[in-house]
C-alpha positions in Angstrom: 101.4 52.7 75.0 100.6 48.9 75.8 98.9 46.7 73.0 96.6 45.3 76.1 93.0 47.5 75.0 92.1 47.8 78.8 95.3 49.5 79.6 95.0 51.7 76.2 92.2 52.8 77.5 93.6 53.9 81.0 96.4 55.2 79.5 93.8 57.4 77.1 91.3 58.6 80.0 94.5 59.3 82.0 95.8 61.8 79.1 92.6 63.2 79.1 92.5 63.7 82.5 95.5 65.7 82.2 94.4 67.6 79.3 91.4 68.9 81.3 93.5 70.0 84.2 95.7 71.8 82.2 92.2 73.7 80.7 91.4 74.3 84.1 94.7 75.9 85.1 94.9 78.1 81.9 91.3 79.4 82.7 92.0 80.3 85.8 95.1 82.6 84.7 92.5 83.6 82.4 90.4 85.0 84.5 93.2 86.3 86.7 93.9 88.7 83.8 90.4 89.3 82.7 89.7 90.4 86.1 92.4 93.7 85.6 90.0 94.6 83.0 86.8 95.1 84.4 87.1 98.8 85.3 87.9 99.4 80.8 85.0 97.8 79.4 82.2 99.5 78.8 79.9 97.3 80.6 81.9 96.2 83.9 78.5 94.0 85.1 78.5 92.4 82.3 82.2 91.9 82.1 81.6 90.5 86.2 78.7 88.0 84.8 81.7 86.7 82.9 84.0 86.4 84.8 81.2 84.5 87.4 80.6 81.9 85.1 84.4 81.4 83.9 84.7 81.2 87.7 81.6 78.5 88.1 83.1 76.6 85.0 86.3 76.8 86.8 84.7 75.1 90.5 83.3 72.3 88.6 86.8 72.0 86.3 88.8 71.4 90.1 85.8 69.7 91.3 86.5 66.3 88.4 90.2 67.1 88.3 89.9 66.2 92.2 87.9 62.8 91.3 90.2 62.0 88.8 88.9 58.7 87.1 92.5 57.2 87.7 94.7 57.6 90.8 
């Protein structure tokens, strides 16, 4: 890391940036395997309502990794 603040704090909003779009990618396999599931539970709407909000949470995840703070 550089000893110039400004840059330390690049450098630190671009490793979070990272971070989060590794979240988003493990949530979406996530959800991939959650999804083979849904007939076992014992409340498959439920289980869907889920799944729709991992799936929201997941659109708006993609949505800031896309407008990354740093290019």
């Amino acid at each position: 890391m550089s000893d110039n603040p400004t840059q330390k704090l690049f450098e630190y909003i671009g490793l979070l940036e990272n971070v989060n779009e590794q979240l988003v990618n493990t949530l979406k396999r996530c959800v991939e395997l959650l999804t083979e599931f849904k007939s076992w539970v014992p409340d498959p709407e439920g289980w869907q309502e889920m799944l729709e909000t991992f799936r929201e949470t997941i659109k708006v995840g993609e949505r800031i990794v896309g407008e990354k703070t740093l290019h």
